[in-house]
C-alpha positions in Angstrom: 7.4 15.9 -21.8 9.4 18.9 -21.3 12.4 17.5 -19.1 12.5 14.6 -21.9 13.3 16.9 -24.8 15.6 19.1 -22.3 17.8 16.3 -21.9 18.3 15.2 -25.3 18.8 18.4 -26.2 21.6 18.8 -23.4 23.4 15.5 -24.6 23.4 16.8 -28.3 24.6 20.0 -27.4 27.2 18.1 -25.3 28.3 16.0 -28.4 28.5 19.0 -30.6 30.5 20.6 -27.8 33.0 17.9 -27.1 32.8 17.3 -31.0 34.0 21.4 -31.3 37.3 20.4 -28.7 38.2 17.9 -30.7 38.4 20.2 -33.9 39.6 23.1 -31.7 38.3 25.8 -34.4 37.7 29.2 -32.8 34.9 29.5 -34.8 32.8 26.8 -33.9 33.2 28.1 -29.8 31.9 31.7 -31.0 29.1 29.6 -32.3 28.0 27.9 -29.6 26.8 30.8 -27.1 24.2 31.3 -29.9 23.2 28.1 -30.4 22.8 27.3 -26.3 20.1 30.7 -26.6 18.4 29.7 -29.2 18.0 25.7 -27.8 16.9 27.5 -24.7 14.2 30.1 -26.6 13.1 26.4 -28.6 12.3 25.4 -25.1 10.9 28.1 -23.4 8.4 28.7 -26.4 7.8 25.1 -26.1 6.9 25.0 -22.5 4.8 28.4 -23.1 2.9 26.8 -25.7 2.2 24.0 -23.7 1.2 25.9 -20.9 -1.2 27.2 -23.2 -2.7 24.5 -24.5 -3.3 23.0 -21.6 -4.6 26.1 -19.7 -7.5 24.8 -18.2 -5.9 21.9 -16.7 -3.2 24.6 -15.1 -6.5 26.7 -14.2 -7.8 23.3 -12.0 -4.8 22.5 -10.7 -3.7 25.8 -9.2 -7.0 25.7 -6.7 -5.3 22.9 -4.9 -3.0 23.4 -2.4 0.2 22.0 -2.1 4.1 22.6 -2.1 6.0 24.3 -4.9 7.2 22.2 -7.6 10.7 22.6 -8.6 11.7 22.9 -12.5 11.3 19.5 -14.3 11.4 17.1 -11.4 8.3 18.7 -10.2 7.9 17.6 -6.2 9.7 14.6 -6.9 12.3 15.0 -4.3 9.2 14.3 -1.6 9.6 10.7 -2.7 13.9 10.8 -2.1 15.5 8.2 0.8 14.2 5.2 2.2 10.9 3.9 2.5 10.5 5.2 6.3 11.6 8.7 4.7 8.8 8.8 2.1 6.3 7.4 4.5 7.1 10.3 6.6 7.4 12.9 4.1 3.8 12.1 2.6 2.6 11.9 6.1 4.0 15.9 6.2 1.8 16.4 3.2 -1.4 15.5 4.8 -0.8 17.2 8.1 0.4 20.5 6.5 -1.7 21.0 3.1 -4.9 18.4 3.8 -6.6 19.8 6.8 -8.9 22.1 4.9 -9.4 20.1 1.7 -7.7 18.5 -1.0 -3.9 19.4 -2.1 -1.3 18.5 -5.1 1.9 17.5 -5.7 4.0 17.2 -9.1 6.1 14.6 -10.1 7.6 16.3 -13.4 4.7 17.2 -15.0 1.9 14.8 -13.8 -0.3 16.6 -11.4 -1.4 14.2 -8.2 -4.4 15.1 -6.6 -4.5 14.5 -2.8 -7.6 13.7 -1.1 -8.8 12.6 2.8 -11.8 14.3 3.4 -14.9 11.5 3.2 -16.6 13.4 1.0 -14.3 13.7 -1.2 -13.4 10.2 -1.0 -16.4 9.0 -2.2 -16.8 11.3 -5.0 -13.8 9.7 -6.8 -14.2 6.2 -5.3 -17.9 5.7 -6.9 -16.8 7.8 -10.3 -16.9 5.1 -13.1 -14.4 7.8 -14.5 -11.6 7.0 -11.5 -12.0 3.0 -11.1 -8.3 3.0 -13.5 -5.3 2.1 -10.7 -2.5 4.2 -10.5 0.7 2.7 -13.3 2.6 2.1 -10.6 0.3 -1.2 -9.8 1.8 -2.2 -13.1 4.6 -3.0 -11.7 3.7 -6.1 -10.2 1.5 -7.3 -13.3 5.1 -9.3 -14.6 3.7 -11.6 -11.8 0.1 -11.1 -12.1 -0.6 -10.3 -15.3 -4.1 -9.0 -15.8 -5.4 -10.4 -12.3 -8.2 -8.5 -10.6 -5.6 -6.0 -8.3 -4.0 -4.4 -11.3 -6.3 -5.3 -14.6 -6.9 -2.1 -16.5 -10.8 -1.5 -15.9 -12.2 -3.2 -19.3 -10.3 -6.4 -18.4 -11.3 -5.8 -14.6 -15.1 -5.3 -15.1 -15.6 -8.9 -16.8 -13.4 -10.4 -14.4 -15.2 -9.4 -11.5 -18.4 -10.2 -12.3 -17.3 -14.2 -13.1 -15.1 -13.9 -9.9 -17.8 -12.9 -7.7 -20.1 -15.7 -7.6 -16.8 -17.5 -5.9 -17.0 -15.3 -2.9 -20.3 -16.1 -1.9 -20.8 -17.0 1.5 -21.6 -20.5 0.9 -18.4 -21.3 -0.6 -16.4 -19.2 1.9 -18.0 -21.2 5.0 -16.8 -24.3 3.1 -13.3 -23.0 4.3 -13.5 -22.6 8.2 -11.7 -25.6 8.5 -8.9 -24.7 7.2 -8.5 -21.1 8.7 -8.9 -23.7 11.8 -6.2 -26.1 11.4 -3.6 -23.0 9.8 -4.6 -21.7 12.8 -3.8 -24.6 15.7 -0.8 -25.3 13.8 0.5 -21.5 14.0 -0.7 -21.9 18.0 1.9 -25.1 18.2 4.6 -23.5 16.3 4.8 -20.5 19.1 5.6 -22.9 21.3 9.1 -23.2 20.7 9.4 -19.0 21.6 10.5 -18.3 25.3 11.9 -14.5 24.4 11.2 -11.5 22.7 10.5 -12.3 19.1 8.8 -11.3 15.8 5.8 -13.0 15.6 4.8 -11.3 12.1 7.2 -14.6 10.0 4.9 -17.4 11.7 1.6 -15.6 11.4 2.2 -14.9 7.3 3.5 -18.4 6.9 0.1 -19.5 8.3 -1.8 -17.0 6.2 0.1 -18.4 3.5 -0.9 -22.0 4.0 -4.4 -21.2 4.4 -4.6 -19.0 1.0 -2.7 -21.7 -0.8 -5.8 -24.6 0.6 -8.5 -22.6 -0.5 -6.9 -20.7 -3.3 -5.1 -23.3 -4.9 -6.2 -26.6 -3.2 -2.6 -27.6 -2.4 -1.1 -28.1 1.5 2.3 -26.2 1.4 3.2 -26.7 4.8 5.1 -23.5 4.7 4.8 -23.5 9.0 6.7 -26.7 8.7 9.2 -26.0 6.4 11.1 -22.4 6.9 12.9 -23.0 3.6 10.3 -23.3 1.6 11.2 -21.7 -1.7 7.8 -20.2 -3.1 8.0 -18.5 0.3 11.2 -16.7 -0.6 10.6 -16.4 -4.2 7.5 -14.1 -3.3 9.1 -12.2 -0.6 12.0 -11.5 -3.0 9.6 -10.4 -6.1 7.7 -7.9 -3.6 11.4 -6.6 -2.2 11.8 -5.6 -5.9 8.7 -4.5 -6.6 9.0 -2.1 -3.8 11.7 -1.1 -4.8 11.2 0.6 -7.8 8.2 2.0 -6.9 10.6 4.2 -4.1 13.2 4.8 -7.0 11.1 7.1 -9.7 14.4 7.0 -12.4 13.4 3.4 -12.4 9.4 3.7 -13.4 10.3 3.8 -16.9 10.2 0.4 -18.5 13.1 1.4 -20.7 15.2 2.1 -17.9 14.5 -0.4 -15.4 14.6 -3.8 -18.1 18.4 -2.8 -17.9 19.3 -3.5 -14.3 20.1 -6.4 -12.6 17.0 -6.1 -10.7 14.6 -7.0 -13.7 17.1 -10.0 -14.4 16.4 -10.9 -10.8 12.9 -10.1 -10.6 12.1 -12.3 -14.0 14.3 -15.2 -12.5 11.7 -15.1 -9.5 8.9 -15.0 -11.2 9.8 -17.9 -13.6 9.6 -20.3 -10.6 6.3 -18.6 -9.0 5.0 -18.9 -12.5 6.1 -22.6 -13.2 4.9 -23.3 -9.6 1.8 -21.9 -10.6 1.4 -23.5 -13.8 1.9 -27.1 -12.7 -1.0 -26.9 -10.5 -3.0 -25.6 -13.2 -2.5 -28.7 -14.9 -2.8 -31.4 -12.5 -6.1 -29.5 -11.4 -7.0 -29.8 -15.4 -6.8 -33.1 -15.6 -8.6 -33.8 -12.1 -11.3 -31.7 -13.7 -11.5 -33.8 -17.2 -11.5 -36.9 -14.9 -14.5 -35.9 -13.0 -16.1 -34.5 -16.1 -15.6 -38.1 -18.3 -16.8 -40.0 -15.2 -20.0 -38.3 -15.1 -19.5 -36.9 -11.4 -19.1 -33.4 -12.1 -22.0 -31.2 -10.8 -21.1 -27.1 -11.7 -24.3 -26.1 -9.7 -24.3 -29.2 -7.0 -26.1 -26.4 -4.5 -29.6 -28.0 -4.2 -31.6 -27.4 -1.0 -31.7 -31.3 -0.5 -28.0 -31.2 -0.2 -26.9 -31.0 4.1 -23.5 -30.3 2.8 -21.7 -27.9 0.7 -18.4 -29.3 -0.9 -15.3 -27.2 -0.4 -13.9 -26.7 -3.4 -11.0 -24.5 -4.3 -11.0 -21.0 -5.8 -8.7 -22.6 -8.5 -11.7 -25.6 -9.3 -14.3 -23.0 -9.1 -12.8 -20.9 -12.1 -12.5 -23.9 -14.1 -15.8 -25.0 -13.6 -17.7 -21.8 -14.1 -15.6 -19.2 -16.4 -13.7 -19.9 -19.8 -10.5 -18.2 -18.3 -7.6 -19.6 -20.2 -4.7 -21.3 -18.4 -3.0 -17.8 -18.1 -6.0 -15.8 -17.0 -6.6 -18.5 -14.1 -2.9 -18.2 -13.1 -3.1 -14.5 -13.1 -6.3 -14.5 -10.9 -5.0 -17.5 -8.6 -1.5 -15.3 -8.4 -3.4 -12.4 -7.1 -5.7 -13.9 -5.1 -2.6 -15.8 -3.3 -0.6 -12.1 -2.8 -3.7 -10.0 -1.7 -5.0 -12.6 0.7 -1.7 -14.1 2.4 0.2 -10.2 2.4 -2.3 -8.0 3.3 -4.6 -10.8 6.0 -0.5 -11.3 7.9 0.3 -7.5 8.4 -3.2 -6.6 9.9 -3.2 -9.7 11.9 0.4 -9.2 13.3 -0.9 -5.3 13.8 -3.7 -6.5 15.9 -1.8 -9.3 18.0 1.2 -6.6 18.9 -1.6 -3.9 19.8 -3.0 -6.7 22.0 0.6 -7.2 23.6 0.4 -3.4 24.0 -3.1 -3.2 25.9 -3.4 -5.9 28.2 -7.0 -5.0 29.1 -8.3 -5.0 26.0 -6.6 -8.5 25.4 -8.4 -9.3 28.2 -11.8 -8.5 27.4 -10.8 -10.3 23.8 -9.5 -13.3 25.5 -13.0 -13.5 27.9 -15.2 -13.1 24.7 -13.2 -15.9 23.5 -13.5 -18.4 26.4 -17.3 -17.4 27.1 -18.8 -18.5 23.3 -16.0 -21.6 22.7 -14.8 -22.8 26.0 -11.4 -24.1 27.0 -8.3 -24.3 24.1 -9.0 -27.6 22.5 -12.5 -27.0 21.5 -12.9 -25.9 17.6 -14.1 -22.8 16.5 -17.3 -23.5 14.9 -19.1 -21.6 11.7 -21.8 -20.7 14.3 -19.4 -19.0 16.6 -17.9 -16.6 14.5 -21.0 -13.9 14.8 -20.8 -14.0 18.2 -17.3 -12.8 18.3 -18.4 -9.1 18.1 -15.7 -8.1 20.3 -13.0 -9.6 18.0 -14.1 -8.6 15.6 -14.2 -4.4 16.8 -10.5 -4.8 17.9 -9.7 -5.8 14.3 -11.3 -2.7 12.6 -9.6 -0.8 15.2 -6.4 -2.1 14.2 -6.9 -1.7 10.7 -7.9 2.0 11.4 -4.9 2.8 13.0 -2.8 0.8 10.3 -5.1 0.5 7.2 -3.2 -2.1 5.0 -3.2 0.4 2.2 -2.6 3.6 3.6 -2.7 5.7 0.1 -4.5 4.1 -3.5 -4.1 5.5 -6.3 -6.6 5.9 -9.4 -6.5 8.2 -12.8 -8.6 10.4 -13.7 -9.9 9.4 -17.4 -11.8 12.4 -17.2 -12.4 15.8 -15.2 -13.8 14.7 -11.4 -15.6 16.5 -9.8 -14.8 16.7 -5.8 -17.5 19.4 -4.5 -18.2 23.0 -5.4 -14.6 24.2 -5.3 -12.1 21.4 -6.4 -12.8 19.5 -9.9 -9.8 17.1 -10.8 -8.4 18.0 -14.1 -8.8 14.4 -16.6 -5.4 12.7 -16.9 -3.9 13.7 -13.4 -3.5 11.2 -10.6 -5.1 10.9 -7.1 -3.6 9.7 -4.4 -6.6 8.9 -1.8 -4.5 9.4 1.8 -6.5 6.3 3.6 -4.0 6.8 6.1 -4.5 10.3 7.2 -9.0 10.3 7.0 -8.7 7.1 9.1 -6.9 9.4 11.7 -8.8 13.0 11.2 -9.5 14.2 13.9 -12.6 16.3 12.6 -14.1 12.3 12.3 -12.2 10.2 15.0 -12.4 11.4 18.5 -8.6 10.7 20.0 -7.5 9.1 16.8 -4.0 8.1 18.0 -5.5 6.1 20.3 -6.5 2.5 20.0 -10.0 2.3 21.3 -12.5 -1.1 19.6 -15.4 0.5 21.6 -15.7 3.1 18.9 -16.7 0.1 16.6 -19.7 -0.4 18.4 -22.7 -0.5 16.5 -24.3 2.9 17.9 -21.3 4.5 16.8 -21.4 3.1 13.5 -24.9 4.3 12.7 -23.5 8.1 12.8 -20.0 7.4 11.2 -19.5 8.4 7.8 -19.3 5.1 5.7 -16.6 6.6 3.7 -14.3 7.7 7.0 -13.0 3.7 6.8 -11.6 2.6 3.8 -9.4 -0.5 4.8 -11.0 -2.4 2.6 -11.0 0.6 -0.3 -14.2 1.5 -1.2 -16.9 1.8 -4.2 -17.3 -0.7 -7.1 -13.3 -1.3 -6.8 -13.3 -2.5 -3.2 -11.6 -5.5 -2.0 -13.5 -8.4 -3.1 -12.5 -11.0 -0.7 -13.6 -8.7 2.8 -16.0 -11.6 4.1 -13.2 -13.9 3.5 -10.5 -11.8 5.4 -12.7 -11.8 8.3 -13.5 -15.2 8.7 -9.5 -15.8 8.8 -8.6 -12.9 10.9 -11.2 -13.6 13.7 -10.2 -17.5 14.2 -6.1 -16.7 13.7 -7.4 -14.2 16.4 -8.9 -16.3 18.8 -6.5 -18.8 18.5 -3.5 -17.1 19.3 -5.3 -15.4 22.0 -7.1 -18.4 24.0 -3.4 -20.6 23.8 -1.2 -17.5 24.9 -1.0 -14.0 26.9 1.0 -11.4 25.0 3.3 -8.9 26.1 5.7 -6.3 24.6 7.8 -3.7 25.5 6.9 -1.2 22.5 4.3 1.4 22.6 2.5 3.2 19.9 4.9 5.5 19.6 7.7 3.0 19.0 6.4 2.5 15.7 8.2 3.2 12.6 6.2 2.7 9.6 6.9 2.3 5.7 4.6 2.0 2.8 5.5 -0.1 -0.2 2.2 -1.8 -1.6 1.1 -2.0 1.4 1.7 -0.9 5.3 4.8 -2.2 6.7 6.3 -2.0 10.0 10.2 -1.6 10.1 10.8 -2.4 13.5 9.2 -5.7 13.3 6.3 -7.1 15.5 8.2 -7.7 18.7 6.4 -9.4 21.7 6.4 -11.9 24.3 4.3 -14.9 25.0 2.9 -17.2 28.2 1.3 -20.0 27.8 -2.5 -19.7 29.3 -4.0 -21.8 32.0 -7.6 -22.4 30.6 -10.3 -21.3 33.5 -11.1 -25.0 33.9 -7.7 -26.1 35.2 
């Protein structure tokens, strides 16, 4: 607001100025000392007037602790360098302003709210006042649209509720099979690796080809083919999205529509959305086919019925919502990013943290062998319960790496934290997922990697709102059951076929955030080929 009208006021001035050389008249330069003082009063009384105005929201904000801002660019500097340097810098933020209670930042004028404690967590994550994501999620909607990730909260609430029904547990059981077969294939691809390597390219095209069968009801194969264009198309859109969610000067719409990485970006996203598209329409017809021949059933899910058919979350939204073409691409879209994404970088966390521990591998790897036997034997539905173990080295690994390690909501109106701290309405809040899940006042050693402390006795005492990998309140992830189910058989698998090893340790580690947790020094391990116990 006020660094706006300070810059055009400069670039007049500047005009004027350059306008006065040209004319070179003596009176015009006694002039201008006068006019500079009273632009500079114009502001000043501006920015006083504003301050008053907005008084109370200045009263709220000062409680907070936090860094001091610098004129017009607020704290903005904090967010300067490369990914790994802002990762780092925020990191900085927790550990010096959060360790009491919540703290601020300014970029330019907008207040951010900080928050870690659980408490506090939960008193913004169950607001019905905080469920609006941050604007910088709209960067991504040029591919998504108005899919469930990003959708402003009227859009999201009626969304969710026709989306849910497709995650119920029925449905997702229907799908086992696939997360089975992604998974055996990933197991024979590793084959080929006799070195060190990063394992994190096989394990998202696998994620990739299991989202696209159950999302989208297509085989793409992507294992199989390394030049698979979606594949690169969707990394590249992310690269650019990431990007300019580093770059503030490139936030404004205005701005950013004039580089060559819009031009770019839209070029990507033509194909992803033509790609898109086409299955849209060959599913349409499939679904007018079955329709005119009498066969379809939208509620086939009758007791009598020993088996439920798989169908994809693509069918399902035809079948049971009115969602135009472009609301089902949207949804498809999102559900293809969230679940391939954010399912790849937890399980390539998990499998190099496994490389790391060998005992815990181990214990994993016996778990494994006692409920399903030797290598060639399928993980069945009934088996994934019993993989408790699995299942607690997962969490861990998502608690030391949560795959979003800050969210960010705005508040729509004035939150309420505790006793001490109310967020002011229209500032943002930055929920540090990252730091909470390593607070040492709630996690005992939190730097270390420990799945015992996911056993269930633990559980019973832990603060619900300590782990957030998933988010939390009415916003949460909406696909967690399904995440499991893939994580725990890609899991397995890898685990019964191979023994991992690396040469990193934890504090090897260089980490980025861009929509989600990155590691920068890739996921670099070793693997041997396992003699099952019955050889």
């Amino acid at each position: 607001m006020v660094l706006p009208a300070f810059c055009s006021i400069f670039f007049a001035t500047y005009d004027w100025v350059s306008d006065s050389k040209e004319h070179s008249t003596s009176a015009n330069y006694h002039i201008f000392p006068t006019i500079t003082i009273l632009i500079l009063s114009l502001i000043v009384g501006k920015y006083i007037e504003y301050r008053w105005k907005n008084r109370r929201f200045f009263k709220l904000a000062a409680k907070f602790n936090g860094p001091d801002p610098l004129p017009f660019i607020g704290n903005a500097h904090m967010f300067s360098g490369t990914s790994e340097d802002v990762f780092k810098q925020i990191l900085d933020h927790f550990y010096n302003y959060n360790d009491k209670g919540p703290s601020r930042f300014w970029l330019g004028n907008q207040l951010y709210v900080v928050i870690t404690k659980p408490q506090h967590m939960k008193a913004v994550l169950t607001n019905p006042n905080a469920l609006q994501k941050s604007y910088v999620y709209s960067f991504i909607n040029t591919w998504l649209g108005t899919g469930l990730f990003s959708a402003p909260v009227t859009i999201w609430k009626h969304h969710r509720k026709i989306i849910m029904p497709s995650f119920n547990q029925k449905i997702l059981d229907t799908f086992i099979s696939i997360f089975q077969e992604r998974s055996n294939v990933l197991a024979k691809k590793l084959e080929c690796e006799t070195g060190y390597f990063d394992i994190f390219p096989y394990v998202s095209r696998c994620t990739l080809d299991s989202i696209c069968e159950s999302a989208l009801g297509i085989t793409v194969n992507s294992l199989e083919d390394s030049n698979e264009k979606y594949v690169e198309c969707a990394t590249r859109v992310l690269d650019i999205v990431n990007t300019r969610m580093l770059k503030v000067w490139l936030h404004p719409d205005f701005i950013f529509k004039r580089t060559k990485l819009y031009r770019e970006l839209q070029f990507h996203i033509q194909y992803l959305h033509n790609f898109t598209d086409s299955i849209i329409k060959q599913k349409r017809a499939e679904f007018k086919e079955i329709q005119e021949s009498n066969r379809f059933s939208p509620t086939d899910q009758t007791n009598d019925e020993p088996i439920f058919k798989r169908k994809a979350f693509i069918q399902l939204l035809m079948e049971t919502s009115d969602f135009t073409d472009e609301e089902i691409r949207n949804e498809v879209d999102t559900m293809t990013v969230a679940g391939n994404d954010t399912t790849a970088t937890v399980n390539s966390f998990t499998l190099l943290l496994l490389a790391m521990y060998p005992d815990i591998q181990e214990k994993l790897y016996n778990e494994v062998y006692s409920i399903v036997g030797d290598s060639d034997k399928t993980i069945e539905l009934e088996d994934l319960p019993k993989l408790k173990y699995t299942e607690m080295v997962i969490k861990e690994s998502m608690r030391l790496f949560p795959i979003g390690p800050i969210l960010g909501r705005d508040a729509l109106e004035d939150i309420q934290l505790d006793e001490n701290y109310t967020i002011p309405k229209g500032s943002g809040i930055a929920l540090g997922i990252y730091y909470t899940h390593r607070d040492p006042e709630y996690w005992n050693e939190p730097d270390v990697f420990d799945p015992e402390r996911f056993q269930p006795e633990e559980l019973k005492t832990r603060d619900p709102y300590s782990y957030l990998p998933f988010s939390g309140g009415p916003r949460n992830c909406l696909g967690i059951k399904y995440a499991y189910m893939a994580m725990k058989i890609l899991i397995a698998t890898v685990i019964r076929h191979y023994k991992l090893s690396t040469d990193l340790k934890l504090d090897d580690l260089i980490l980025k955030t861009e929509l989600t947790l990155k590691l920068s020094n890739a996921f670099l391990l070793r693997i041997q080929k396992r003699q099952t116990m019955s050889q």
